[in-house]
C-alpha positions as CSV (number, residue, x, y, z in Angstrom):
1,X,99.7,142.2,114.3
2,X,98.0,139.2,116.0
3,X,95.1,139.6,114.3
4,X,97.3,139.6,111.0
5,X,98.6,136.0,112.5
6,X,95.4,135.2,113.1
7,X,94.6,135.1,109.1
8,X,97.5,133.9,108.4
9,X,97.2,130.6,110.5
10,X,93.6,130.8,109.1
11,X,95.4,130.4,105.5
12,X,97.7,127.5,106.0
13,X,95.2,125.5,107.5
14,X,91.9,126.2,105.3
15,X,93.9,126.8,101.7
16,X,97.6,125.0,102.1
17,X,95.9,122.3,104.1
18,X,99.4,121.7,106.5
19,X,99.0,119.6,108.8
20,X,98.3,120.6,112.4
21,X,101.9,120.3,113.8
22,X,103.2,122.4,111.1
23,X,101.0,124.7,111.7
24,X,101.2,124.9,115.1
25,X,105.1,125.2,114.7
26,X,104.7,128.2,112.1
27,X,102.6,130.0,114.6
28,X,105.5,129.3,117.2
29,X,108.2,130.6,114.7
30,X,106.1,134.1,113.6
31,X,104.8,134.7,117.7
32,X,108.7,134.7,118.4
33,X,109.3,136.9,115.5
34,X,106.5,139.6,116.4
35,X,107.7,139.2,120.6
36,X,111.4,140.1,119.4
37,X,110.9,142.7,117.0
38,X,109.0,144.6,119.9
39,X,111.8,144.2,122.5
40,X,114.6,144.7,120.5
41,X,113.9,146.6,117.3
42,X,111.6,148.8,119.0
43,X,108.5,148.2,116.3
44,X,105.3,148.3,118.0
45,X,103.4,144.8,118.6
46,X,100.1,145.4,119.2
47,X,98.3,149.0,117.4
48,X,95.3,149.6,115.8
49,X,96.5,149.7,112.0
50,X,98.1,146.0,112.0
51,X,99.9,145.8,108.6
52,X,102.1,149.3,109.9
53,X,104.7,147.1,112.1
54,X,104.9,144.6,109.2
55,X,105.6,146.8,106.8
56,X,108.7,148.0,108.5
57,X,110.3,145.0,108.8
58,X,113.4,144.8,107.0
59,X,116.0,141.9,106.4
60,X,118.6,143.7,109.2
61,X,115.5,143.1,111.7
62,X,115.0,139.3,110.3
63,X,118.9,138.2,109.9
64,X,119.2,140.3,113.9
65,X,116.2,137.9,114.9
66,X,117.7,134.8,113.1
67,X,121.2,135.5,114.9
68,X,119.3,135.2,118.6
69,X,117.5,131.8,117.7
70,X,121.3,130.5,116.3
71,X,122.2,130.8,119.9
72,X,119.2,128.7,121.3
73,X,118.0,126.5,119.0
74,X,119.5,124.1,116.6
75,X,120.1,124.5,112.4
76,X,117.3,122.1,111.8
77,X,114.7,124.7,113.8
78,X,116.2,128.0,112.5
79,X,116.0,126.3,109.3
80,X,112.2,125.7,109.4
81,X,111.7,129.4,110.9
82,X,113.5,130.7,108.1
83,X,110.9,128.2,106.1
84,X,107.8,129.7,108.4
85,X,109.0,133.6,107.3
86,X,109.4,133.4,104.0
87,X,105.6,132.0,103.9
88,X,104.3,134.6,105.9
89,X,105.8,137.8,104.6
90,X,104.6,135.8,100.7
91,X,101.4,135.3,102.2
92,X,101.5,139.8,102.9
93,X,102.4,140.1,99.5
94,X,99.8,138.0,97.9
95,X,97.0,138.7,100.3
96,X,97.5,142.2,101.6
97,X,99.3,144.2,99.1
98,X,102.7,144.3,100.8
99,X,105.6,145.7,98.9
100,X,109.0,144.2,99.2
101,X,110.0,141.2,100.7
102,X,112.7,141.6,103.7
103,X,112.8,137.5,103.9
104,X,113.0,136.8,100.2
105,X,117.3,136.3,100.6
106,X,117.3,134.6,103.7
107,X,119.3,131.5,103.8
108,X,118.3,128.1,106.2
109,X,122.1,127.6,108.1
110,X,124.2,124.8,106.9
111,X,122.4,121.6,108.8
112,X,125.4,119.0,109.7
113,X,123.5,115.8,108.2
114,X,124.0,113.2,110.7
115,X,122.9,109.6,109.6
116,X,120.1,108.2,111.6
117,X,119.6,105.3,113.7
118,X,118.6,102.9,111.2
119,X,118.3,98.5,112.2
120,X,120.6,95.9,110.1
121,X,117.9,93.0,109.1
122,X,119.5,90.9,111.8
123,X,118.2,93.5,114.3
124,X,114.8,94.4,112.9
125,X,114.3,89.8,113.4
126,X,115.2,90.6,116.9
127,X,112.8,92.8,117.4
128,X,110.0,91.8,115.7
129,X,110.4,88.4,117.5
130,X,108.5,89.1,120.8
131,X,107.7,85.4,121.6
132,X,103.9,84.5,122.7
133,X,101.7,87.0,122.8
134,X,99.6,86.4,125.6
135,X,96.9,89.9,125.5
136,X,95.7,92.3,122.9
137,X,97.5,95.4,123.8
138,X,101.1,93.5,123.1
139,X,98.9,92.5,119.7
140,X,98.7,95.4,119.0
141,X,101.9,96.2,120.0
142,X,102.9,93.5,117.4
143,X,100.8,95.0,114.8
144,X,102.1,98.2,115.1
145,X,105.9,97.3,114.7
146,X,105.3,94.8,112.1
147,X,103.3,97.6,110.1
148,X,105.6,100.9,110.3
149,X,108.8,98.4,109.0
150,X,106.9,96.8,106.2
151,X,105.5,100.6,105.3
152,X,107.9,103.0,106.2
153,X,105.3,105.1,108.3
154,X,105.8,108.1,109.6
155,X,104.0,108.1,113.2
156,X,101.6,110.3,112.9
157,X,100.9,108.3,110.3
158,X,100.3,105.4,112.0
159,X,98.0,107.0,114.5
160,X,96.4,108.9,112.5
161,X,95.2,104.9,110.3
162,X,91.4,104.3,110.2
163,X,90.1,100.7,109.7
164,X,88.9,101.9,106.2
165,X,92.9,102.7,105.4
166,X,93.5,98.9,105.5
167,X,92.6,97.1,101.8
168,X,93.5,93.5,102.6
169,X,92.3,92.6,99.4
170,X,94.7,94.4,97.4
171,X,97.3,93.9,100.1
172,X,97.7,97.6,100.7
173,X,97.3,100.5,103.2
174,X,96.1,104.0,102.2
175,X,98.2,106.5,104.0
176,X,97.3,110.7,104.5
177,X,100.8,112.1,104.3
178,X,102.5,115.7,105.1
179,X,100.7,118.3,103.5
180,X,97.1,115.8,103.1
181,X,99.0,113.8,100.2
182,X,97.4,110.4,100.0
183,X,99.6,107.5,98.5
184,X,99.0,103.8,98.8
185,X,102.1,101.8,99.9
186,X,102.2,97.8,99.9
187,X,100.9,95.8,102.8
188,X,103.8,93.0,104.0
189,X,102.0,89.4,104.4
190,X,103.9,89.4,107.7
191,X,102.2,92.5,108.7
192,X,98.5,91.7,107.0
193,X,98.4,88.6,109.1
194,X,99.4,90.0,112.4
195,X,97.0,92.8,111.6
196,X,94.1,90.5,110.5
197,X,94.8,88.7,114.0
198,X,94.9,92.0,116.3
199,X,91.6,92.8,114.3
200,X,90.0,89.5,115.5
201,X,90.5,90.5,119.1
202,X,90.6,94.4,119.2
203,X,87.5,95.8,121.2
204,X,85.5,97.8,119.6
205,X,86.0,101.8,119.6
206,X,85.4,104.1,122.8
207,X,83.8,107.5,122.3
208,X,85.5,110.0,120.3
209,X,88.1,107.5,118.8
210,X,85.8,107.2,115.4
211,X,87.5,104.6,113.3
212,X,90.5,104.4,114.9
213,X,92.7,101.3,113.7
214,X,95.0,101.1,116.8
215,X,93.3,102.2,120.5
216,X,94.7,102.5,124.0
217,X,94.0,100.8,126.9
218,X,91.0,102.7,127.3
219,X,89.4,101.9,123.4
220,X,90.7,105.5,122.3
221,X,92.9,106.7,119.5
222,X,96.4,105.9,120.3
223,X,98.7,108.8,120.5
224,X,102.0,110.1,118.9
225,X,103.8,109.7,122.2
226,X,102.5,106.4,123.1
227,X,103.5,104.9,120.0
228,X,106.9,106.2,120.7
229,X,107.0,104.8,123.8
230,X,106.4,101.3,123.0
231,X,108.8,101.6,120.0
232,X,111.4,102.3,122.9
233,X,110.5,99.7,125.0
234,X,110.5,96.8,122.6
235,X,114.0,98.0,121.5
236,X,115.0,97.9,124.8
237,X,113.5,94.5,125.1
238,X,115.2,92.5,122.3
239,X,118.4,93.8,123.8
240,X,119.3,96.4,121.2
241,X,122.4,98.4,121.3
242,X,120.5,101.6,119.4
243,X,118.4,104.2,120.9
244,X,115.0,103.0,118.7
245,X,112.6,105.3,118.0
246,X,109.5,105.3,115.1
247,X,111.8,107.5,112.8
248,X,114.4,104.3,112.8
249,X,112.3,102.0,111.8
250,X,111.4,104.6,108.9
251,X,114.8,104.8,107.7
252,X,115.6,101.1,108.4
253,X,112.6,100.4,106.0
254,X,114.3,102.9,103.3
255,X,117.6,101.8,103.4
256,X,116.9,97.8,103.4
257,X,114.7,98.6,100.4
258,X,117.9,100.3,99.0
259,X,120.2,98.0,100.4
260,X,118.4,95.1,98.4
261,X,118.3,97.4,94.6
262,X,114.7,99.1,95.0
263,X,115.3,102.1,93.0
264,X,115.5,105.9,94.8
265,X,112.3,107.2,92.8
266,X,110.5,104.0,94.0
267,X,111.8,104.6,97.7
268,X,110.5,108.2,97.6
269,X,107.3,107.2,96.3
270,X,107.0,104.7,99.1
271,X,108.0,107.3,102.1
272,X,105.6,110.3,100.5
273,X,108.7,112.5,99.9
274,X,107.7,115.5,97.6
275,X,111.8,116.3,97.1
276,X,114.0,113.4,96.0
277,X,116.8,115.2,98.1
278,X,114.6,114.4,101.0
279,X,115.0,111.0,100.5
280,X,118.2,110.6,100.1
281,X,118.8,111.6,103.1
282,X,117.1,108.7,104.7
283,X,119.1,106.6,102.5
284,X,122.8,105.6,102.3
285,X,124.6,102.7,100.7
286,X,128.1,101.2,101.6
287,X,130.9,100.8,99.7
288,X,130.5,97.4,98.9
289,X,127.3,97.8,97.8
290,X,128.4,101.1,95.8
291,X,131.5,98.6,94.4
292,X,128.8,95.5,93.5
293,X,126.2,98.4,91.5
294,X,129.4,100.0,89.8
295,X,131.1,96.5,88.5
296,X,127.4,95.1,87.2
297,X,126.7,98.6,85.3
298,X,130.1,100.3,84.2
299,X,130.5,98.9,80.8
300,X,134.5,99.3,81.4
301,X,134.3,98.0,84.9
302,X,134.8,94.4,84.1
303,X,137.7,95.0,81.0
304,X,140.6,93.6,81.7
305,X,142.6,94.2,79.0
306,X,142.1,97.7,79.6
307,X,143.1,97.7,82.7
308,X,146.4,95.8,82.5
């Protein structure tokens, strides 16, 4: 069996090119699978012939397993295990001659949508305005806000930016999305300036950070976590009332685009969504708005002799 994962991680890396963090999470979701089925279904986990313990997997064993993780982890992570099994057992089917598929009728749980933090314009002024800035790192800092609002980055997106990414020229920024999509999303004048001037001043690349657009303290590649961190801190420094975190800023760049009549297909586009149900769930629009779109479009809306 592990040397059946084995291939199998082999395969989403090399041929469905998912991104490491995916990956890494699939190979979470089917370890826990394989550890479970050998305590409580009594399948063997580690024998000579590895496709046996596979191949007796059935859909009680999967919907028992799913059941256990219900109790420990949330809808949004069963969901993606549900995601992670229906791969893998395709992936026996396609590439090892499995018969049947046990996972082919299982169903993600019902995930309660909660809206996310998102900034009203008012707020996003607020916190971009962070007065004189007196070093580079708070530059960069600068750089880095001004850039994942104007772009809707995801950040490992942002992290992940090479100096060759940025095309002042064209006034855009060439982004490697989920699942290695490339898309090019507009570059803000706001956020080309303060990026031209963070450029002036930025040192120059320590070992190992290659071309890395946005470096640490110590002229490495920033990381995830560190541009979380600041994200945090600047909210909590313009006085915000909202737990800020890199994800708001994402949806407060969808919904302002939204909010102002940029169309969904446009917004999708712009955030590297494969699904258009994806994106509207970053999205939402309030009745007034709703009210404003319905009276400008409805060819009935505005007849008033019809509705006396």
């Amino acid at each position: 069996m592990t040397n059946l994962l084995t291939q199998f991680i082999a395969y989403l890396e090399a041929e469905r090119q998912l991104s490491p963090h995916t990956v890494r999470a699939y190979s979470s979701d089917i370890g826990q699978l394989q550890l479970f089925l050998g305590e409580q279904c009594g399948l063997p986990s580690s024998i000579d012939e590895i496709e046996k313990p596979w191949s007796q997997v059935n859909e009680r064993h999967l919907l028992k397993f799913m059941r256990s993780r219900m109790a420990v982890d949330g809808a949004a992570s069963v969901g993606r295990k549900v995601a992670a099994i229906k791969t893998f057992f395709t992936y026996l089917n396609n590439r090892h001659g499995f018969l049947g598929n046990p996972a082919a009728l299982l169903k993600a749980p019902r995930n309660q949508r909660h809206l996310p933090v998102y900034l009203e314009e008012e707020e996003v002024d607020q916190l971009l305005d962070l007065g004189p800035v007196e070093d580079v790192l708070k530059l960069r800092d600068c750089a880095i806000l001004e850039l994942m609002y104007a772009c809707g980055l995801r950040v490992s997106e942002v992290v992940a930016l090479d100096l060759r990414n940025l095309n002042f020229a064209d006034a855009v920024v060439r982004i490697m999305g989920k699942g290695r999509k490339e898309r090019l999303v507009p570059l803000g004048k706001v956020a080309a300036r303060v990026l031209k001037t963070y450029l002036e001043k930025r040192p120059q690349t320590g070992a190992g950070a290659g071309d890395a657009l946005f470096l640490n303290a110590r002229n490495g590649r920033l990381s995830a976590r560190s541009v979380s961190t600041l994200v945090k801190k600047y909210g909590l420094v313009a006085g915000l009332q909202k737990p800020l975190t890199p994800h708001a800023l994402r949806h407060s760049f969808a919904t302002h685009l939204l909010q102002n009549g940029a169309d969904l297909r446009v917004i999708q586009e712009l955030l590297g969504h494969s699904s258009l149900s994806t994106t509207q769930r970053y999205t939402h629009v309030d009745v007034k708005r709703l009210l404003e779109v319905y009276d400008k479009a409805h060819p009935l809306a505005a007849d008033e002799e019809r509705a006396k």
